[in-house]
Backbone bond lengths (Angstrom), bond angles and torsions (degrees), N, CA, C in turn:
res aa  C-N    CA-C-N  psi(-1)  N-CA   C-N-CA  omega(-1)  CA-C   N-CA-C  phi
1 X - - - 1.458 - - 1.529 109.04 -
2 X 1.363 123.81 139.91 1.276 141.04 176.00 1.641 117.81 -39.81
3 X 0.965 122.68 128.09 1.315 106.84 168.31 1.647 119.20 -58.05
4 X 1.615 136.75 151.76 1.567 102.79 169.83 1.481 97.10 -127.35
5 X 1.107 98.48 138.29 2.133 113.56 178.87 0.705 108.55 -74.90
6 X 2.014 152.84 139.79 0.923 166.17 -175.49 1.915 100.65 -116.61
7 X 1.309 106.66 98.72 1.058 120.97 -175.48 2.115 118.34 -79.58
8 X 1.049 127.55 175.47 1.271 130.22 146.23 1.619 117.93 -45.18
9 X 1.576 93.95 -41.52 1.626 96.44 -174.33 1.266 110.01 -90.42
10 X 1.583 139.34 10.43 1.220 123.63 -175.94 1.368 110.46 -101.17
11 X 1.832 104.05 145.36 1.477 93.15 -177.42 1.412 106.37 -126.20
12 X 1.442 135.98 149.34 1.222 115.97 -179.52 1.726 119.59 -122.39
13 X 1.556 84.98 155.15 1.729 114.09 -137.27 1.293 101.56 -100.11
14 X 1.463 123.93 -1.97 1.534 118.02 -143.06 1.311 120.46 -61.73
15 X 1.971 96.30 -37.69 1.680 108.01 -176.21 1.485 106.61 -69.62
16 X 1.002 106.64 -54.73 1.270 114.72 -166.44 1.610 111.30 -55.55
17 X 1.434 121.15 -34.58 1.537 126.33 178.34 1.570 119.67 -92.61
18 X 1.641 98.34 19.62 1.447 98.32 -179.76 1.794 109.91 -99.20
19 X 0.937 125.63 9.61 1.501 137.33 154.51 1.643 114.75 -166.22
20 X 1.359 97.34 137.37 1.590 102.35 158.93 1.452 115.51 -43.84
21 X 1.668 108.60 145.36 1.120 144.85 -142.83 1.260 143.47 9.88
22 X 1.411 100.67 41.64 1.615 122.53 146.65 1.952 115.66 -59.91
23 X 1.559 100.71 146.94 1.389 88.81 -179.84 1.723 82.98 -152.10
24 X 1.496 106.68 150.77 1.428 123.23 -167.47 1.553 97.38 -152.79
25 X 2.226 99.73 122.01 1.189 114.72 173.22 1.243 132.57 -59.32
26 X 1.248 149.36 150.68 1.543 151.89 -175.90 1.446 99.38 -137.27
27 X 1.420 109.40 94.55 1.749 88.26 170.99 2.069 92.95 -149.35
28 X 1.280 103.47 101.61 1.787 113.13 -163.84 1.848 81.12 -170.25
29 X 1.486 103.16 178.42 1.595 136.91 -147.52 1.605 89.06 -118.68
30 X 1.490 126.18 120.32 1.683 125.50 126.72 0.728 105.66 -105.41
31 X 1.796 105.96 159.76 1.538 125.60 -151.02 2.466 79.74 -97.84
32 X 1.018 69.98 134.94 2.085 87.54 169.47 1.143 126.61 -44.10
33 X 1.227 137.21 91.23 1.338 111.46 -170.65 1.306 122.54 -71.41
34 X 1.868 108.27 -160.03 1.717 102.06 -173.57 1.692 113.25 -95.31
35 X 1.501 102.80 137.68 1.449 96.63 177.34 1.395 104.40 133.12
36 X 1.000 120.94 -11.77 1.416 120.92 179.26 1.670 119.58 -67.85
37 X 1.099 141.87 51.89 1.780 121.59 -175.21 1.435 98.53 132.78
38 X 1.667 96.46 -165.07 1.341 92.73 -172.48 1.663 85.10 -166.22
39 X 1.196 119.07 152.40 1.271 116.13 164.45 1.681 158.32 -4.68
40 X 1.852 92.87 -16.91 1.263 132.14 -179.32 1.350 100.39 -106.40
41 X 1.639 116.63 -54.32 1.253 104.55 -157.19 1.238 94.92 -131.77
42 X 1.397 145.37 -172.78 1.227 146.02 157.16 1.508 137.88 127.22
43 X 1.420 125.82 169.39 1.606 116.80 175.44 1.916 101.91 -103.87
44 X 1.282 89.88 142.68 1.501 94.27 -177.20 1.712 92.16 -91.91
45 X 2.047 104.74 146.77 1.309 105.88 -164.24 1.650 92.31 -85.14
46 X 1.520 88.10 160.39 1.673 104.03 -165.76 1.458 130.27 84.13
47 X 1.327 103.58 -5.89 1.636 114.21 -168.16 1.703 86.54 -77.00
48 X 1.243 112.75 162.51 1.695 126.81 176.68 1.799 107.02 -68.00
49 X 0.862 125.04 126.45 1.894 118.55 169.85 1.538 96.16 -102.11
50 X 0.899 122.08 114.01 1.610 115.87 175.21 1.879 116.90 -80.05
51 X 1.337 115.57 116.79 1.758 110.13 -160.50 1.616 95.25 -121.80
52 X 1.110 97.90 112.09 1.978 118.35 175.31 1.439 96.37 -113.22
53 X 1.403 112.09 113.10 1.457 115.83 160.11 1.887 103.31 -176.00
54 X 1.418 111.85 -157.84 1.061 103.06 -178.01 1.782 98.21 -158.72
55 X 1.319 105.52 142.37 1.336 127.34 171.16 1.295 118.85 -54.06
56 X 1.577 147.53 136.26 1.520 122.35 -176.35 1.720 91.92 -147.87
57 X 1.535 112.57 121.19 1.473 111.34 171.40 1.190 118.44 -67.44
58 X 1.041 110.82 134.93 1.771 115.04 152.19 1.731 108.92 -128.92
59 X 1.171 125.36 -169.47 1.476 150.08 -145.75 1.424 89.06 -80.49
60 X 1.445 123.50 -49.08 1.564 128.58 -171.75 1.344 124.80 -96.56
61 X 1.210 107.64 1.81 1.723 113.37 -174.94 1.202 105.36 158.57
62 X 1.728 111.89 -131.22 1.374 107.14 -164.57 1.822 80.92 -151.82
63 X 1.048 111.50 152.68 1.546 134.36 162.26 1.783 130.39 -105.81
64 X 0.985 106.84 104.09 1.741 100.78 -179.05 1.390 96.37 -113.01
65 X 1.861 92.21 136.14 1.583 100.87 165.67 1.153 92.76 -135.01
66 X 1.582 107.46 167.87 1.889 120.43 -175.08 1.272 101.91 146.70
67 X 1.679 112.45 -151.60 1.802 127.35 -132.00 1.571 80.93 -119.38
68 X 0.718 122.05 162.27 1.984 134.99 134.79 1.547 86.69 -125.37
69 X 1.706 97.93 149.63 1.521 97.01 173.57 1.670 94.77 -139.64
70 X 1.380 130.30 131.63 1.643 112.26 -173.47 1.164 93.04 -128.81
71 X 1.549 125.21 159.77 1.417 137.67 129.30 1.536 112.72 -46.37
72 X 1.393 112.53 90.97 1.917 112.14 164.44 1.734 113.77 -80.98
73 X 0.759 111.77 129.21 1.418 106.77 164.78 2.112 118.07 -98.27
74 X 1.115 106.99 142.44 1.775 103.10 -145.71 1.111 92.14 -150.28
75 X 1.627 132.94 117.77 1.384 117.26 138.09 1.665 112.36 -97.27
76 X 1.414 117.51 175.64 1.142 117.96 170.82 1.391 102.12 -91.77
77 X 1.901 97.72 141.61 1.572 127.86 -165.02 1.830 95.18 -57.28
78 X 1.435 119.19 -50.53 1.241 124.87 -171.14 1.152 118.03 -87.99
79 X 1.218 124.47 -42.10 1.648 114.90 -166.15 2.059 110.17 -118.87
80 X 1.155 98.48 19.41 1.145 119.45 -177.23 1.792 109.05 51.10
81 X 0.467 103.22 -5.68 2.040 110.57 -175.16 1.680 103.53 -40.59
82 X 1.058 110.37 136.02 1.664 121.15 164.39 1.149 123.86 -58.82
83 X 1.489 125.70 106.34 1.525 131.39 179.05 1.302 126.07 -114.72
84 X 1.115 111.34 27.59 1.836 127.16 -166.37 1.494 81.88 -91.29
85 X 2.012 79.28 153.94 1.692 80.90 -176.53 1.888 81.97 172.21
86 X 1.208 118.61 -173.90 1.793 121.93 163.19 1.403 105.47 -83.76
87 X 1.803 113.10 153.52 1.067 109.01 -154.68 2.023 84.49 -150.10
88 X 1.071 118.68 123.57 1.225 126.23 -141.73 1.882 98.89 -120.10
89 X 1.292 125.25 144.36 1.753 112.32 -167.64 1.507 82.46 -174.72
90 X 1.792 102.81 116.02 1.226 107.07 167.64 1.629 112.38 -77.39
91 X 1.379 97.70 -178.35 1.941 97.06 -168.88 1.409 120.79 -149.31
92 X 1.081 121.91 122.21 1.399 123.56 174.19 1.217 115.80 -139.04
93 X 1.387 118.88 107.44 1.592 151.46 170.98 1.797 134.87 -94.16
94 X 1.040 101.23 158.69 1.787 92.46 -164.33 1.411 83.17 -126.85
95 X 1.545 133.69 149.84 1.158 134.16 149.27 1.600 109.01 -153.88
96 X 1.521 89.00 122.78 1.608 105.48 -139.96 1.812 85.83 -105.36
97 X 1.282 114.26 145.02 1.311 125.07 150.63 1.230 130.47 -2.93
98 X 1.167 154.88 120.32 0.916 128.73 153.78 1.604 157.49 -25.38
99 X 1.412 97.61 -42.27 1.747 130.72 164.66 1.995 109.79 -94.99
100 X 1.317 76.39 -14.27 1.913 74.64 -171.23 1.481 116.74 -8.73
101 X 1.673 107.57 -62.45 1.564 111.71 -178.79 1.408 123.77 -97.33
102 X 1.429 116.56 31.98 0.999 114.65 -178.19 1.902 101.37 -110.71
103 X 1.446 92.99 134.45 1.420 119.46 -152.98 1.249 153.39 119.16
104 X 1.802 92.05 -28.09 1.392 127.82 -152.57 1.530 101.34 -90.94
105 X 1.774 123.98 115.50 1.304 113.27 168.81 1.378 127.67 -85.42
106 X 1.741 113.07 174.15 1.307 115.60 -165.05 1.869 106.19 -50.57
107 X 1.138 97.78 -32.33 1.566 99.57 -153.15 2.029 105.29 -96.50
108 X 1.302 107.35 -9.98 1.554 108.34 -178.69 1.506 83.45 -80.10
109 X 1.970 87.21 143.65 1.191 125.45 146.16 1.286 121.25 -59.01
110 X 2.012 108.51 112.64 1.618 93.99 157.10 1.578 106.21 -108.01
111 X 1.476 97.30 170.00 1.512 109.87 -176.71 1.559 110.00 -77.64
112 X 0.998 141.41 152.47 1.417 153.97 169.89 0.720 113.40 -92.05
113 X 1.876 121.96 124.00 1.730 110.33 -174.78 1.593 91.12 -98.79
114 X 1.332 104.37 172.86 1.777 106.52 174.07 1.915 108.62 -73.66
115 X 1.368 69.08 136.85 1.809 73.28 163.42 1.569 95.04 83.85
116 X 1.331 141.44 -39.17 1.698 124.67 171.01 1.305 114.69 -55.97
117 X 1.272 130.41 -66.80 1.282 127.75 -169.56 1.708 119.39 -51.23
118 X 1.696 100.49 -23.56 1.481 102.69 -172.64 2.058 106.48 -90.38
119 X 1.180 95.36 -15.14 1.448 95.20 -164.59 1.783 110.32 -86.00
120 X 1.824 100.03 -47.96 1.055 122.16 153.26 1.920 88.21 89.95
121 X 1.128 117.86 13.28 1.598 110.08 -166.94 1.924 91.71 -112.02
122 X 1.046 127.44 110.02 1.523 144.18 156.65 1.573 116.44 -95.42
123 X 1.506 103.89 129.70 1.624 102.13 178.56 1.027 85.22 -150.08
124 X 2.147 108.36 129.12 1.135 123.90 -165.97 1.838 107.16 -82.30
125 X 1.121 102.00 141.06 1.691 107.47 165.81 1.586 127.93 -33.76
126 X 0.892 157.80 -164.15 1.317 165.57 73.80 1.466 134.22 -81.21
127 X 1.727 105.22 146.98 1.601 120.32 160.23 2.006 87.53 70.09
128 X 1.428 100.24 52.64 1.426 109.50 165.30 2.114 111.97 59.69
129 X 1.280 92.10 8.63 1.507 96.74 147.51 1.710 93.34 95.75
130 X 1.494 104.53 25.11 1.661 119.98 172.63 1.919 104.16 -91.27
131 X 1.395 122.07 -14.49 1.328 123.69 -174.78 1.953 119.03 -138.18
132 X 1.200 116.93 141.42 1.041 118.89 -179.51 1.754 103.66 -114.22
133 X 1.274 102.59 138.13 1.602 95.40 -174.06 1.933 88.05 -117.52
134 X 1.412 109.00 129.15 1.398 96.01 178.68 1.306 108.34 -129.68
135 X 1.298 115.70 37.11 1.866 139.29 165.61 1.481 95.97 -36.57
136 X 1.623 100.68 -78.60 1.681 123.39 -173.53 2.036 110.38 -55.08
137 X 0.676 127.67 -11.23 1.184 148.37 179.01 1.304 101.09 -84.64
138 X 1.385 127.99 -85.02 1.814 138.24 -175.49 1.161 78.35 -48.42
139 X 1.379 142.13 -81.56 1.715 133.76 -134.00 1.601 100.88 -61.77
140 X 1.494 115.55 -45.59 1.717 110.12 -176.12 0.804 96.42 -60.07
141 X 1.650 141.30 -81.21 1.507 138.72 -139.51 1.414 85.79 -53.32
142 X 1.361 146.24 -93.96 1.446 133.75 -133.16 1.445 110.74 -57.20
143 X 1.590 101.54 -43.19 1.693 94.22 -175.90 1.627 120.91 -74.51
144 X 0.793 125.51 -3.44 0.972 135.30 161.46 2.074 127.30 -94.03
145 X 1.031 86.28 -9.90 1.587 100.45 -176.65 1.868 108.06 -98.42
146 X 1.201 89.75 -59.08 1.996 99.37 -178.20 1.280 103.81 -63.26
147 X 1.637 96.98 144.18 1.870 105.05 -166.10 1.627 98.68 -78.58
148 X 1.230 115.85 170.64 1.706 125.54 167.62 1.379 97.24 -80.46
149 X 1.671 141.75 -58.60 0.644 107.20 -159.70 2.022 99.46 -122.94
150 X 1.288 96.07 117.81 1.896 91.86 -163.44 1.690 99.36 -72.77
151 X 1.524 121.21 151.31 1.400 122.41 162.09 1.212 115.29 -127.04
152 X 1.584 123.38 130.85 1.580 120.40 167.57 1.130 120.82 -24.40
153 X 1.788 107.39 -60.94 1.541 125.28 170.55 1.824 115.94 -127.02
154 X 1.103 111.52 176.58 1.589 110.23 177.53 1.429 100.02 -72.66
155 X 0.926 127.41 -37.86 1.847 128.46 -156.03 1.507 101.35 -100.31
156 X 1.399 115.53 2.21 2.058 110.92 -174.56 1.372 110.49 -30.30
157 X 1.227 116.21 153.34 1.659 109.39 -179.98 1.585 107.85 -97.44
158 X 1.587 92.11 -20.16 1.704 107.69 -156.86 1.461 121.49 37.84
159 X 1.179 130.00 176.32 1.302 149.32 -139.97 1.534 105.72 -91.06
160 X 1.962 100.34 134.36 1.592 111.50 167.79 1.491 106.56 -56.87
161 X 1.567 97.62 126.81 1.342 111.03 -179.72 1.496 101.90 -69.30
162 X 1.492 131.51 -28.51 1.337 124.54 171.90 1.409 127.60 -39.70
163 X 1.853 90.05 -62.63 1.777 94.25 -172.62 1.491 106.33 -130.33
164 X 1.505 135.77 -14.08 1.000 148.17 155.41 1.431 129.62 122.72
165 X 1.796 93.60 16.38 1.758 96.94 175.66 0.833 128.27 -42.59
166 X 1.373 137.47 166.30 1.540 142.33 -169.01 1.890 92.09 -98.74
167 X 1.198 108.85 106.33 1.511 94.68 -172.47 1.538 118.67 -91.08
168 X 1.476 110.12 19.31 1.475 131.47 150.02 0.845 131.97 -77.37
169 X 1.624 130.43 0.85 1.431 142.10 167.70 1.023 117.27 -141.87
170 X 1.636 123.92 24.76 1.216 132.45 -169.49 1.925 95.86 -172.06
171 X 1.132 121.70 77.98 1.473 132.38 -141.22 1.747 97.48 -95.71
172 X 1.956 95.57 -39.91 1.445 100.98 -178.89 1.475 118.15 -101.53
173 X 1.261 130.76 9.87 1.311 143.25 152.12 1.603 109.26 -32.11
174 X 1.600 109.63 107.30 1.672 98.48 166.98 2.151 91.74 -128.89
175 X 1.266 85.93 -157.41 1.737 104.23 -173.22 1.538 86.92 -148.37
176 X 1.670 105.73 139.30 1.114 118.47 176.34 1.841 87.02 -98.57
177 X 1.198 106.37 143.23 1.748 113.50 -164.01 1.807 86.71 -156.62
178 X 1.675 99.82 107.41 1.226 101.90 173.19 2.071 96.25 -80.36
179 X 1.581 90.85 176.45 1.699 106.00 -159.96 1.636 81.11 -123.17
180 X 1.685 105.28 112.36 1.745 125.74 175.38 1.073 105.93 -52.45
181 X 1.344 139.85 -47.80 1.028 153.70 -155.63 1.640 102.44 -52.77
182 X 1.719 107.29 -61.66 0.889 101.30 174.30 1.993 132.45 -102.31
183 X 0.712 107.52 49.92 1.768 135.75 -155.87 1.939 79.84 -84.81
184 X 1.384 131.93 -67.68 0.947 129.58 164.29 1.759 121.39 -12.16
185 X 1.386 101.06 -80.30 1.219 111.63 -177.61 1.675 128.04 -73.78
186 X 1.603 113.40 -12.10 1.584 123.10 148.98 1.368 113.69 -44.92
187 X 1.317 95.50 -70.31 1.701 98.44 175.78 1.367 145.25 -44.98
188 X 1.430 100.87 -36.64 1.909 120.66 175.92 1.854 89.54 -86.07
189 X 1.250 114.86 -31.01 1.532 100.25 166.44 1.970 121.26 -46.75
190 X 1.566 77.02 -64.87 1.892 91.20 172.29 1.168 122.13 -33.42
191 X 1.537 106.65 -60.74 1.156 110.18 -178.74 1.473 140.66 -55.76
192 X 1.520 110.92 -49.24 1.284 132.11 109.88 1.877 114.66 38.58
193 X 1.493 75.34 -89.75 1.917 105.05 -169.69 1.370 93.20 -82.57
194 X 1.075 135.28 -35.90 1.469 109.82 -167.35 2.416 107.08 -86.89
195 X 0.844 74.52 -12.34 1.868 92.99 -171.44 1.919 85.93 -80.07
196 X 1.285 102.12 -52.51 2.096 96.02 -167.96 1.706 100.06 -60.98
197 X 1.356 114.87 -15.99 1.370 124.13 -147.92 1.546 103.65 -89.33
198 X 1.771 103.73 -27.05 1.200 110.50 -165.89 1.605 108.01 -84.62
């Protein structure tokens, strides 16, 4: 048998998963793990995730619904502006038995609990269904929740590519930018005008 690691993120379930409809509170800080974001968007690992919810038995495992709440750190994709701040994602999880489906044929009916079929997120138990590890849990909800590309607002103008104004507080800011292409034909213009002139 496997050895099993008892992580930061593991929490244990035992009382609570020793008969259907027991339910046991969770409301304390794991530190974030790695993998969340990226430079744009994201939770830095180790930061606190704050998790308020509660464990709920049934026949096949255990059900947790509730908050994750994180420190994201965020700039905006366009105008670079600072958007970090707490970042809040309700939750509903299945963590089923270990054996749960063992037995079960192709053709039996199982029952549908609420909220599995819609969430579609299962994370198996541990150490015979005495521990919940909810590492894999924090890492889905955020990465999957935080946008790729975050915006202050939908309409940002973001920044003159010239010099880098914020073109959200400066709306009528342009650059007169002659076109090389035609730099040639300015000139034989000039010339032009100054020769009719003479």
């Amino acid at each position: 048998m496997a050895r099993i690691e008892y992580t930061d993120w593991t929490v244990p379930v035992a009382q609570v998963g020793s008969r259907a409809g027991q339910t046991m509170q969770v409301d304390r800080d794991f530190p974030a793990p790695g993998g969340i974001g990226d430079s744009i968007v994201g939770v830095k690992e180790g930061e606190p995730i704050h998790v308020n919810g509660q464990f709920d038995s049934i026949i096949d495992g255990l059900i947790f619904t509730g908050t994750f709440t994180a420190p994201v750190t965020a700039v905006c994709a366009r105008c670079d502006r600072d958007l970090s701040g707490d970042w809040s994602e309700q939750v509903t999880a299945f963590f089923p038995y270990e054996d749960a489906d063992a037995g079960k044929t192709k053709n039996e009916d199982v029952e549908i609990i609420a909220g599995e079929e819609e969430s579609g997120d299962t994370y198996p138990l541990i150490d015979n269904g005495a521990f919940a590890n909810i590492e894999p849990l924090l890492r889905d909800t955020f990465v999957s929740a935080l946008p790729l590309n975050p915006l202050c607002k939908p309409d940002c103008k973001g920044l003159c590519p010239q010099c880098g104004l914020d073109l959200n507080e400066s709306p009528e800011h342009v650059h007169e930018v002659a076109d090389l292409r035609f730099a040639d034909l300015e000139a034989l213009k000039e010339q032009l005008e100054r020769e009719q002139g003479e």
